[in-house]
N, C-alpha and C positions, 0 to 999 in steps of 0.2 A: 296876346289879348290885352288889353285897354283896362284903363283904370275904370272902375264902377263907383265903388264907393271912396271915400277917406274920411274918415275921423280923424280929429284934432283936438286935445287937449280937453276932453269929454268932462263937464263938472255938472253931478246929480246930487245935493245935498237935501233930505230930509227933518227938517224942524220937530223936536221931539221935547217930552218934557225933560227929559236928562241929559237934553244938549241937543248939538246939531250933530247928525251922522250925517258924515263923507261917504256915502256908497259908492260913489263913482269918482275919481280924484286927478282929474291929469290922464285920461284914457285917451292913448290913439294906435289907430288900428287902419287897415285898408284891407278892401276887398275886391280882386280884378273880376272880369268878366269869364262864364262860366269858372270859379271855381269854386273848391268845397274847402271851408274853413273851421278847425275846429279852435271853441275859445270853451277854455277847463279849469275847473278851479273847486272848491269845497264850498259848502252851501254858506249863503253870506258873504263870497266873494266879492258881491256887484257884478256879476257875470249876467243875469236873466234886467237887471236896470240898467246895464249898459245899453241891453237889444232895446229895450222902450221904449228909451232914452232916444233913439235912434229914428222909433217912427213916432216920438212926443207922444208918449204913453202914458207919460205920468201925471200921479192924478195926488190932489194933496194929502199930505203934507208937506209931498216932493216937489224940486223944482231944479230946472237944470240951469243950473248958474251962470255956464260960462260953458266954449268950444265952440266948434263947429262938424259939423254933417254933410259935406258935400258932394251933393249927387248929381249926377249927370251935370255938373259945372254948376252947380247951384249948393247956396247954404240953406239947408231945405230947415233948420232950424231959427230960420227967418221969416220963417210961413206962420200964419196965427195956428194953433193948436187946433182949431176946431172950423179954420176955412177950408175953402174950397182948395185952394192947391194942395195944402197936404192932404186933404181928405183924397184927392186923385191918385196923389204915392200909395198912402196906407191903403196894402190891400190890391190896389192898381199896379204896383213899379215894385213894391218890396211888403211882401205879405209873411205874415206870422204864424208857426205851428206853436199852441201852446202847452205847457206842460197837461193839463188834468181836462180830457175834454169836453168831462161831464158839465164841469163847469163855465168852458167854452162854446159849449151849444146850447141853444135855446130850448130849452124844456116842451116848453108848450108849441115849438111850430116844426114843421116837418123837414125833411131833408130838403124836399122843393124851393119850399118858401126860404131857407136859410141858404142854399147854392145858389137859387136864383137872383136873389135880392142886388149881391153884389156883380153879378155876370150884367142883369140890367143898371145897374148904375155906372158899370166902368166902361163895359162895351159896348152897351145902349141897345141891347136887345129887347125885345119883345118878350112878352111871355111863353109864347111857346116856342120859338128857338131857345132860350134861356132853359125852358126844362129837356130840351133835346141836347143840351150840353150838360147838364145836371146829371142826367140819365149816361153820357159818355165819359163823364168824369169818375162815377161812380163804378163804371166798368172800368175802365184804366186802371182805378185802386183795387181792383180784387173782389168787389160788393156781388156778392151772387142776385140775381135777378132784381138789375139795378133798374127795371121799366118796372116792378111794382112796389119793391122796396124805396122807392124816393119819395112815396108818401107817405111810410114810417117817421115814427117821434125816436128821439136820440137815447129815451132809456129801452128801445127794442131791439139794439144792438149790444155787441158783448164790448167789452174795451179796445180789443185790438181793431174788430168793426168802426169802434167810433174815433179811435186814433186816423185810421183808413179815410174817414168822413172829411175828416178835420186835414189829412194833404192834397186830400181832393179838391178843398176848397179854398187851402190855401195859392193850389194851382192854378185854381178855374181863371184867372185876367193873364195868366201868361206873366206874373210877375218877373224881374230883371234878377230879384235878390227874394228867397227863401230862408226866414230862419227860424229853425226848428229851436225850441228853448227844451232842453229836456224831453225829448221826443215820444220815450219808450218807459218814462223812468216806474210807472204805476203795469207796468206788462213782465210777462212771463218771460225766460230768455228766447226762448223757441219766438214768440210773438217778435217781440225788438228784433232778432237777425232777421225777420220777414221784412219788419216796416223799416227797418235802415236800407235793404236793399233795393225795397219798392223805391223811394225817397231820392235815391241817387239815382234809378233808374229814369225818375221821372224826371226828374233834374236836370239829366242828361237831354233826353229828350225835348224839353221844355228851353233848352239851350240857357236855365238859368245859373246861378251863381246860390251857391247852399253855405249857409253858415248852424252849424251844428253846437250847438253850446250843452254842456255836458261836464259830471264827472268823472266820465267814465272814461279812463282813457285807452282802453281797448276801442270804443268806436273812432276814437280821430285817431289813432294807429292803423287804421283799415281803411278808413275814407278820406281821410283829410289830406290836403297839400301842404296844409301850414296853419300852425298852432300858436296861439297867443293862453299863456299861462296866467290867471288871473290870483291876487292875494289879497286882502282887506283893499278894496277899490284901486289897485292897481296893476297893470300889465307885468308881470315882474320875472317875464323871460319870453321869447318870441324868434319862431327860425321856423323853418322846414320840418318837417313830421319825422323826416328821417334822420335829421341832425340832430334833433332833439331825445331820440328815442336811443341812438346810438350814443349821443357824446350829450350830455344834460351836465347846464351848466351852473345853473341857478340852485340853492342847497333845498328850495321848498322841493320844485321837480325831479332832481335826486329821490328827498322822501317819500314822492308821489308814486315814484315809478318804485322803489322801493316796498311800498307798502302792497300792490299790484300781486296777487298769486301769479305761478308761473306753471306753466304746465311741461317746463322742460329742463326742471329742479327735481329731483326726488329727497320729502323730508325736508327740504330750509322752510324756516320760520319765517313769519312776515316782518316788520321792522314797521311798527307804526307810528309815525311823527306824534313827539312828543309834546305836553300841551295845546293850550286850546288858543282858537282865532283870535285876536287883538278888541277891545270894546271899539267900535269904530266911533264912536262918542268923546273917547277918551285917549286917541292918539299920538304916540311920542313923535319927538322930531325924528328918532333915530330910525334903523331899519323897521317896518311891522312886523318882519318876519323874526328879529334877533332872541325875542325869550326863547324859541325853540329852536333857534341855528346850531347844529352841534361845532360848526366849520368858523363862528364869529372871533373875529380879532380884536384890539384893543382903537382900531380905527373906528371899527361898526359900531363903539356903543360909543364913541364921542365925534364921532361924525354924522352930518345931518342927512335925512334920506339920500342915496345916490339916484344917481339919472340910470336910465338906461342906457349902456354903451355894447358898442359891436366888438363881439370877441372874435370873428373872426376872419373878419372883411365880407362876409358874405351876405349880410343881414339877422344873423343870428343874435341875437340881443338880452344881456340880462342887466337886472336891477339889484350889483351883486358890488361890492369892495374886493371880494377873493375873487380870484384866479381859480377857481376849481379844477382845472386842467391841471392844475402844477401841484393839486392835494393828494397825496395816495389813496385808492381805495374807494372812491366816490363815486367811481359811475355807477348804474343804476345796475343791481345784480340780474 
């Protein structure tokens, strides 16, 4: 499969009165064609302003500084914000599931008017072909009696209904790239393994390409191909879902997977990373991770951020000074 996406040195900074936050800092990431990507990190990471950042989502105070977005051979972060080409991506080539979808559906207009809106602008339907796909979108998702239910308003659904609503329509133009931001995080568990599975199945079908942003790292453990680990605005480990889970190199994703119950432990304790996220206002040169590194050397606090480097020819990547591989005791229990 082919290269779809690539990010380049992603910079989203935020203008605030107690300085400038770096939310996004040096991000780059790729995404090929059909596959499922999970990007994980703790809330405040720049994980959900990376994705926005992505289809120029952002609205002030933000502004994206600097990188590049290259899609389909284009720096689509070259397009004005609010013209027609990217208006043709957003939605068209790479659509969004948002985290809360109360708040991502339109109160006052109905399933019709909000499925159809973008079905007639991206693929130039008519109205009533548009609600014959509305009506087929809505059965695909699970929607019981989706010919009388598409003129219901979105508080007449329960939340997992209106999660169901919200992948239906992020489907509805056949986009290239799906990204779900927190997909499941306001649902039940029973709820979330429906809609992760719906999601990938449609996915499948839909022959797109799914990026899954999350902290949960039991979902990119199950769906994902490959995991980009996110920390105060930056990438800070990145490899295969199975190299990561097995051999974790970076001392944040250790913690991460460390702090994870286990259900084939009896009785161990969880291990919760110690201390709190970094002010991203307030920045050291040094690691952002090092107040709570337990594995920090006398390099890490007097040497300036490190790059990310390949530990182990294969694309596995962390943004680490230690070797973890050569520490005892540190893979993830």
């Amino acid at each position: 499969m082919g290269r779809l996406l690539e990010v380049r040195d992603l910079r989203t900074y935020f203008k605030t009165d107690d300085g400038l936050v770096k939310a996004v800092d040096g991000v780059s990431f790729y995404i090929d064609e059909q596959e499922i990507v999970g990007v994980v990190g703790e809330s405040g990471c720049g994980k959900s302003v990376t994705q926005l950042s992505v289809m120029q989502l952002i609205a002030n105070p933000g502004k994206i500084v600097g990188g590049e977005v290259i899609f389909e051979g284009e720096d689509i972060l070259k397009y004005k914000q609010h013209g027609e080409e990217m208006r043709a991506i957003r939605g068209g080539k790479i659509a969004m599931i948002f985290q809360e979808p109360m708040t991502s559906l339109n109160p006052v207009l109905t399933l019709n008017q909000q499925l159809s809106e973008s079905l007639m602008l991206h693929l130039k339907m008519n109205k009533e072909d548009a609600r014959k796909r509305a009506i087929e979108l809505l059965g695909l998702v699970g929607i019981p009696s989706p010919e009388t239910r598409i003129d219901d308003y979105p508080h007449q659904f329960s939340g997992g209904m209106r999660q169901r609503v919200m992948i239906a329509m992020g489907l509805s133009c056949n986009p290239k790239i799906l990204i779900a931001d927190e997909p499941t995080t306001a649902l039940d568990v029973t709820t979330q393994a429906q809609l992760l599975e719906l999601m990938t199945e449609m996915v499948e079908r839909f022959k797109s390409s799914l990026v899954i942003v999350t902290h949960n790292l039991g979902v990119v453990a199950r769906y994902a191909k490959r995991i980009y680990i996110m920390y105060a605005g930056k990438i800070v480990e990145e490899g295969t879902c199975k190299e990561i889970f097995k051999r974790p190199r970076h001392p944040y994703t250790i913690g991460l997977l460390n702090s994870v119950p286990r259900l084939d432990v009896e009785g161990e304790r969880l291990v919760p990373i110690e201390g709190l996220p970094p002010n991203l206002t307030n920045m050291p040169d040094q690691c952002a991770f090092l107040p709570r590194c337990p594995y920090k050397t006398e390099k890490c606090r007097t040497s300036p951020m490190p790059e990310l480097r390949d530990v182990t020819g294969e694309g596995h990547k962390i943004r680490c000074y230690v070797d973890i591989a050569e520490v005892d005791n540190v893979t993830a229990k």
